[in-house]
DSSP file (Angstrom, degrees, kcal/mol; ACC not computed):
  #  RESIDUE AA STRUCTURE BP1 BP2  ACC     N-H-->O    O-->H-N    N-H-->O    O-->H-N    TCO  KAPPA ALPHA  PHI   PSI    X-CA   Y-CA   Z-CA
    1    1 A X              0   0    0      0, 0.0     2,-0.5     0, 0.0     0, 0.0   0.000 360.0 360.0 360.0 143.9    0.0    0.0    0.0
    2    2 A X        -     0   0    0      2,-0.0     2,-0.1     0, 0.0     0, 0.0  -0.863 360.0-136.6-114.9 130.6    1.3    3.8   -0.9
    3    3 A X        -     0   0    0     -2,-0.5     2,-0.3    21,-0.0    21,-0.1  -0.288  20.0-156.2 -79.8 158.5    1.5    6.0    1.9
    4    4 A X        -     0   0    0     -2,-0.1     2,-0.2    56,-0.0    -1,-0.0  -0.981  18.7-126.2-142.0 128.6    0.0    9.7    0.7
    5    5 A X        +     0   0    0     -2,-0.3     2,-0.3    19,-0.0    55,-0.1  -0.687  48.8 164.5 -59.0 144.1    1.1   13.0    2.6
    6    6 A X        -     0   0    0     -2,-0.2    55,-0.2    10,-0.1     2,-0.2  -0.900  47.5-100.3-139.4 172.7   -2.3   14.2    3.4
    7    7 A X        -     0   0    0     53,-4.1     2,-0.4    -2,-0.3     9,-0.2  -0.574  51.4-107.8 -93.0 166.5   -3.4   16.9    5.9
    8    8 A X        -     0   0    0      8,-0.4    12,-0.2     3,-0.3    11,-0.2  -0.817  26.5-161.9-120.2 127.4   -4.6   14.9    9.0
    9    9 A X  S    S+     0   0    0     -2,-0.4    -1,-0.1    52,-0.1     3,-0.1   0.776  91.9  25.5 -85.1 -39.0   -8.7   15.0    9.5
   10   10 A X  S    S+     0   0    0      1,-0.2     2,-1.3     6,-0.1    -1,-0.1   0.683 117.1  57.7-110.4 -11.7   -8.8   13.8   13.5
   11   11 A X  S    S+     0   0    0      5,-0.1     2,-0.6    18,-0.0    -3,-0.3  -0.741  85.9 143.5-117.4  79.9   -4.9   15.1   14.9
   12   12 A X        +     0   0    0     -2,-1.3    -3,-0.1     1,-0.1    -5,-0.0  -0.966  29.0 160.4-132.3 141.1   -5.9   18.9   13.7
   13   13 A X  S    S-     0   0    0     -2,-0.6    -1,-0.1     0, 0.0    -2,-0.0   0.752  84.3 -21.6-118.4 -37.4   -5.0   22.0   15.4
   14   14 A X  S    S-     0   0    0      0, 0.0    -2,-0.1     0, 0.0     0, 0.0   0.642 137.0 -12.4-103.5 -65.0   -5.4   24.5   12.6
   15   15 A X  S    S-     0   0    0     37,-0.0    -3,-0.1     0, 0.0    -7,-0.0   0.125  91.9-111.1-126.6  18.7   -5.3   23.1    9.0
   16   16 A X  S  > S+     0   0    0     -9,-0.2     4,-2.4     1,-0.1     5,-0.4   0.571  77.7 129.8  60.3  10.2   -3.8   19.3   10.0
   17   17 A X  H  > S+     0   0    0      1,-0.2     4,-1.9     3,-0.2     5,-0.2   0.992  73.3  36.4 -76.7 -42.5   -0.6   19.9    8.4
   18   18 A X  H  > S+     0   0    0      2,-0.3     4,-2.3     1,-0.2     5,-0.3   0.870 116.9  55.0 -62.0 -37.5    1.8   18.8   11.7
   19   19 A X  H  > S+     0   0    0      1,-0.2     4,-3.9    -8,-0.2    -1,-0.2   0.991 112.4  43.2 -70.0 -43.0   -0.7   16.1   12.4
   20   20 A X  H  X S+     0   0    0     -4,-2.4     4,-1.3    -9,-0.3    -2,-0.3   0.913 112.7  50.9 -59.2 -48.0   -0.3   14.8    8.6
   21   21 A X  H >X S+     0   0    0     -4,-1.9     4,-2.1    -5,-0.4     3,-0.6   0.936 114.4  40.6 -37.8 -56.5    3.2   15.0    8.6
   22   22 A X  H 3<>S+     0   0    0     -4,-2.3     5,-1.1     1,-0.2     4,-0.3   0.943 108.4  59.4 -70.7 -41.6    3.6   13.2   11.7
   23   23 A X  H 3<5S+     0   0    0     -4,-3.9    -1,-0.2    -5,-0.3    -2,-0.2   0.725 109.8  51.9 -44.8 -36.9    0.8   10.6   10.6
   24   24 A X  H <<5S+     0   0    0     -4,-1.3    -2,-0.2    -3,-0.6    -1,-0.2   0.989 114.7  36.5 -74.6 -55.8    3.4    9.9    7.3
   25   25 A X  T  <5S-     0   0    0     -4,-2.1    -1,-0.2    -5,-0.1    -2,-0.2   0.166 111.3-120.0 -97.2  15.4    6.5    9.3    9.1
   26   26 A X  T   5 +     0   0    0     -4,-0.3     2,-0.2     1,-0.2    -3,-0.2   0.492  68.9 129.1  67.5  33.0    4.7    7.5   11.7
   27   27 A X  S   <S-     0   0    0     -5,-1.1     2,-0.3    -6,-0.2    -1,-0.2  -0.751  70.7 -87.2 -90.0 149.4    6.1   10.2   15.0
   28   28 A X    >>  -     0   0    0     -2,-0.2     4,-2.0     1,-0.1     3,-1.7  -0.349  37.3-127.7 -45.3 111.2    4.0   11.8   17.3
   29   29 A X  H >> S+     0   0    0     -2,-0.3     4,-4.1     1,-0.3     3,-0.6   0.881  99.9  73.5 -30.5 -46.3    2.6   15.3   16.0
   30   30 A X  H 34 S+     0   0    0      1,-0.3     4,-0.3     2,-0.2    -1,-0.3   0.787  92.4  49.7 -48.1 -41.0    3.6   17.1   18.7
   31   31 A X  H <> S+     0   0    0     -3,-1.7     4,-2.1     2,-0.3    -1,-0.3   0.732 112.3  49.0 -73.2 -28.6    7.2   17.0   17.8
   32   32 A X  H <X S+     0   0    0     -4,-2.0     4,-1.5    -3,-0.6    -2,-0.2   0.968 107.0  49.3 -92.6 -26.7    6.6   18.1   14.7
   33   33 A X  H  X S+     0   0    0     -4,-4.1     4,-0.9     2,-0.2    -2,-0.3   0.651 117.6  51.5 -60.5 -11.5    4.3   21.0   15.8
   34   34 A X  H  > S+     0   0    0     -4,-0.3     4,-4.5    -5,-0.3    -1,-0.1   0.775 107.1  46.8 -47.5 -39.7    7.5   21.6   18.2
   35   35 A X  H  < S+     0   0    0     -4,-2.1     5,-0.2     2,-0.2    -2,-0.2   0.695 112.9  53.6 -86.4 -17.2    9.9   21.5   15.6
   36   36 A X  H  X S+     0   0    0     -4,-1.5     4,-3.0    -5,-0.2     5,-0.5   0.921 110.8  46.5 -56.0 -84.9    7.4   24.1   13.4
   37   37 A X  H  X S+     0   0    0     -4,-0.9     4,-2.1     2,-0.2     3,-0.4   0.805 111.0  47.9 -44.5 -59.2    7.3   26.4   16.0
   38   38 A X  H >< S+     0   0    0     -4,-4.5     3,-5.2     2,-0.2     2,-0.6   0.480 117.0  46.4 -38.7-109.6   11.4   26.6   17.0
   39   39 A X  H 3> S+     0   0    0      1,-0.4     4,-0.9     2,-0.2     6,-0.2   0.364 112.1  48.3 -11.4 -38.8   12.4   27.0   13.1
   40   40 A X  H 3<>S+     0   0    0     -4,-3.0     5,-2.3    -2,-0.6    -1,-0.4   0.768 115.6  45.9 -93.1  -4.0    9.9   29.6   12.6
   41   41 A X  T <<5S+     0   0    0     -3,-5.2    -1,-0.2    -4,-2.1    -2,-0.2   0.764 111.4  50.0 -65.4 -24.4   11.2   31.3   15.7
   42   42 A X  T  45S+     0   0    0      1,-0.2    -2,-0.2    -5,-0.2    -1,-0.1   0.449 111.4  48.2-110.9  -9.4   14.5   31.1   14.9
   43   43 A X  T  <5S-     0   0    0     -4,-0.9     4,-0.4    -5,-0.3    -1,-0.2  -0.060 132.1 -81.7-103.2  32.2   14.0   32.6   11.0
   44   44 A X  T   5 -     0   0    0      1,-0.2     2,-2.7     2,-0.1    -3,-0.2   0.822  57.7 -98.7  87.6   7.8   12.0   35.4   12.3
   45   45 A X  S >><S+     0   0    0     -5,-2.3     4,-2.2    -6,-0.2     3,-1.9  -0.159 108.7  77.1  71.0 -72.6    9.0   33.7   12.6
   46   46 A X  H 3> S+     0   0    0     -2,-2.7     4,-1.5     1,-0.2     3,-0.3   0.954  87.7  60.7 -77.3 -30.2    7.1   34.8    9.4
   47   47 A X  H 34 S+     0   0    0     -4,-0.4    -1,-0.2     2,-0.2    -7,-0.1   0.723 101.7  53.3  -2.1 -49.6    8.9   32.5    7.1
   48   48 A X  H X> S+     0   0    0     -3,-1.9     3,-2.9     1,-0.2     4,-1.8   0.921 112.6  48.7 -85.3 -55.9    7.6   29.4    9.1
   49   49 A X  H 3X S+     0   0    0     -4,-2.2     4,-1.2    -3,-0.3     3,-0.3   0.811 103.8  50.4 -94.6   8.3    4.2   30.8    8.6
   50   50 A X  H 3< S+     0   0    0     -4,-1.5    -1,-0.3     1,-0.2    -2,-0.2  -0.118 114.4  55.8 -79.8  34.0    4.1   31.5    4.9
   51   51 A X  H <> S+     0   0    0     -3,-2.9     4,-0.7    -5,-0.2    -2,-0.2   0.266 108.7  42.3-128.6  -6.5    5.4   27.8    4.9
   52   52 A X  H  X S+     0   0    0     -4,-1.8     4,-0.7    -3,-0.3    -2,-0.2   0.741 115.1  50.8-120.4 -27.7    2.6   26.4    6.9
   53   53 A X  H  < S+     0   0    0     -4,-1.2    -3,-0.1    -5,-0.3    -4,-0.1   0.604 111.6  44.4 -82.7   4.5    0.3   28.3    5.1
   54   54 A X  H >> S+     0   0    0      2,-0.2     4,-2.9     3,-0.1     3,-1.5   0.900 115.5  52.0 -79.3 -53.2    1.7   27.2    1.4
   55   55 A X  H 3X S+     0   0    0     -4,-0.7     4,-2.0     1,-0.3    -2,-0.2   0.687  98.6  57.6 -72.5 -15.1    1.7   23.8    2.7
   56   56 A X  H 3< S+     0   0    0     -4,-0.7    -1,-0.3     2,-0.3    -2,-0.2   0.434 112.7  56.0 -77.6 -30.8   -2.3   24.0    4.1
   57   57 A X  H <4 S+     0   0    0     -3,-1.5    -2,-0.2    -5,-0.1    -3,-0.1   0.952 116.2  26.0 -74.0 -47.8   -2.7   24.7    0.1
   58   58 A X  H  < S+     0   0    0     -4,-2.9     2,-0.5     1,-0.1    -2,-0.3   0.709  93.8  84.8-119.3   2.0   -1.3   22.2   -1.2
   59   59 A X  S  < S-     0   0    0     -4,-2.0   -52,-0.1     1,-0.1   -53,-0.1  -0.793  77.3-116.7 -18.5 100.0   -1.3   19.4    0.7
   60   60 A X              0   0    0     -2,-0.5   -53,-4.1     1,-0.1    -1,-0.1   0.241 360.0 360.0 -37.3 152.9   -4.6   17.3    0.3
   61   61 A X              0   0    0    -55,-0.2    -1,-0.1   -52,-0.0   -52,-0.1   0.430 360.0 360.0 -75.6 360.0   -7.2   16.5    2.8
């Protein structure tokens, strides 16, 4: 069976993108909603979120 990035329908906090990500590579969301939040802290912030909202485009439901 072929795994599909998709945005995550039940592990959502905003648009599912952390939960789906973590739901593909089989880790706990949380760490990757951790690892969101440092990187976009550490570029200044809005970077991180015109990257979580590109990815909320195009990443399917």
């Amino acid at each position: 069976m072929e795994k599909k990035l998709r945005r995550s329908i039940v592990d959502r906090k905003i648009c599912g993108v952390c939960g789906g990500i973590g739901e593909y590579f089989n880790i706990d969301p949380t760490i990757v909603r951790l690892g969101w939040v440092f990187l976009s802290l550490f570029s200044c912030g809005f970077p991180g979120l015109i990257a979580y909202f590109i990815a909320c485009l195009i990443i399917p439901e």
